[in-house]
C-alpha positions as CSV (number, residue, x, y, z in Angstrom):
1,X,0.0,0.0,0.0
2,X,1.2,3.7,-1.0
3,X,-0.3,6.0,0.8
4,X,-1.1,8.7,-1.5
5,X,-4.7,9.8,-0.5
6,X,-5.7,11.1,2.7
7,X,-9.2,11.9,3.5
8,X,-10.8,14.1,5.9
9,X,-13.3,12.5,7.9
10,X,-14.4,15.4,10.3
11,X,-14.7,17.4,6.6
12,X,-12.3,20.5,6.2
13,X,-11.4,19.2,3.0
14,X,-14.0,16.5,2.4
15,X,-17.4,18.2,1.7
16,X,-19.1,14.8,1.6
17,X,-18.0,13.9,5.1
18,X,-18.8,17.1,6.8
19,X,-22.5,16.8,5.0
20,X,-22.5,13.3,6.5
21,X,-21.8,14.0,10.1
22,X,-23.5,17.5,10.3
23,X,-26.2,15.5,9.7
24,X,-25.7,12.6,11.9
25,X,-25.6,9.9,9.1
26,X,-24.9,6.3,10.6
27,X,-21.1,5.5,10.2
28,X,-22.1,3.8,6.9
29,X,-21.0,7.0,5.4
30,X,-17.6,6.1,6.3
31,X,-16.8,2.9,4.9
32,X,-18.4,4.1,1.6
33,X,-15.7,6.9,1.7
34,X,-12.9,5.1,2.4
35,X,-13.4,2.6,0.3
36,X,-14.4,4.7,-2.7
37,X,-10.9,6.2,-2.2
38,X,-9.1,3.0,-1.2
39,X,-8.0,4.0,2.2
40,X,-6.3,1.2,4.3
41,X,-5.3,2.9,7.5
42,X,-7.6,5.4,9.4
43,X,-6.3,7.6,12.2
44,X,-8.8,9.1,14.5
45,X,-9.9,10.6,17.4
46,X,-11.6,8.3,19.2
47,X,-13.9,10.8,21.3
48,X,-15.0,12.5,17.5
49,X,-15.7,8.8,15.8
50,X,-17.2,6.4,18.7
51,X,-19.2,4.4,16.2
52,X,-16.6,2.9,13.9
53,X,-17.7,1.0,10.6
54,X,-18.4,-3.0,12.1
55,X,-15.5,-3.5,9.4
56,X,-12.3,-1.5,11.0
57,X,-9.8,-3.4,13.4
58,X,-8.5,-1.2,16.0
59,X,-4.7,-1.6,15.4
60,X,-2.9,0.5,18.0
61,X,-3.3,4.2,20.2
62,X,-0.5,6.7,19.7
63,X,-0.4,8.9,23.5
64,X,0.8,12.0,23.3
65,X,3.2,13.0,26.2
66,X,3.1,17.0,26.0
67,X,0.7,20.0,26.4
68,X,-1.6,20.0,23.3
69,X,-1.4,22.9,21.0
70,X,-2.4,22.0,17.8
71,X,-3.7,17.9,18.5
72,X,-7.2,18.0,19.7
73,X,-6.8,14.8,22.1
74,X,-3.7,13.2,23.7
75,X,-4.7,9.9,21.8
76,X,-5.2,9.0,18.2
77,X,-6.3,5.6,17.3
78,X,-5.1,3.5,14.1
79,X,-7.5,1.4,12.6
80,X,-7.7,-1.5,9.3
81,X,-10.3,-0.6,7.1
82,X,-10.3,-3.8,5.9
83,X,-8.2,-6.7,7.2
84,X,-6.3,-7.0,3.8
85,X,-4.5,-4.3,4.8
86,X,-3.7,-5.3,9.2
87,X,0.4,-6.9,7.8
88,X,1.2,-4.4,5.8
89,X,-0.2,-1.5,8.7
90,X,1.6,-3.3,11.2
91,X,4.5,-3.6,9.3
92,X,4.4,0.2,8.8
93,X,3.5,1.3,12.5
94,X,6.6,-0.9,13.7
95,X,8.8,1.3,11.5
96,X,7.0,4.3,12.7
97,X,7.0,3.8,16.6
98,X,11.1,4.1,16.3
99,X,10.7,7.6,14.9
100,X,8.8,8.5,18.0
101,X,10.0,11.2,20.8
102,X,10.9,10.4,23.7
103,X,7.7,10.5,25.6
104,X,5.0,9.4,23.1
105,X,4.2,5.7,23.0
106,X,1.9,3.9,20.4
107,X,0.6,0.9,21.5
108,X,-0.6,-2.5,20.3
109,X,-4.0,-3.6,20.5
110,X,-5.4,-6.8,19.5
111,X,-3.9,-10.3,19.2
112,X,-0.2,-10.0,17.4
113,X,2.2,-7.2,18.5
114,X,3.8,-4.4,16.6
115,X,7.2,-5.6,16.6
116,X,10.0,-3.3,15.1
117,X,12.1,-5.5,12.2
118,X,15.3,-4.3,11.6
């Protein structure tokens, strides 16, 4: 998976998501979206999306360590749109969570661990 395509769920720069959840559409809207545009990996806030598509597989949580100033929460949540797409995601967060500052954690959930490779 290349990740060339990033969609706005909360709908600054996704007119068809804002119109869904300004008018409180059932999370249907979302798994039409991202699969329309292919979208393997969804990062969210957890508080703004409680009612996931029945579809996604919650992957891991990324905690921020510091005072917010531009993140609205101190976790984001990493979710499989489709479980086609959990090795490659896992692959890629395990790459990822050695990048991190010192302070910020993203953690496993589910069955297998994110393990780093080298």
């Amino acid at each position: 998976m290349i990740l060339t395509f990033v969609l706005d769920l909360w709908g600054l720069a996704s007119p068809r998501a804002l119109e869904a959840r300004m008018k409180n559409e059932p999370p249907a809207w979302i798994s039409d979206l991202t699969a329309r545009h292919d979208v393997g990996l969804a990062m969210v806030y957890s508080p703004w999306f409680p009612n996931t598509p029945s579809g996604w597989k919650k992957i891991a949580v990324l905690r921020l360590s510091r005072k917010l100033i531009t993140p609205a929460w101190h976790e984001v949540s990493f979710y499989a749109t489709n479980p086609e797409s959990i090795p490659e995601i896992k692959e890629a967060l395990s790459r990822f969570r050695k990048s991190l500052p010192k302070g910020v954690s993203l953690d496993n959930i589910g069955d297998s661990p994110i393990t780093y490779k080298q």
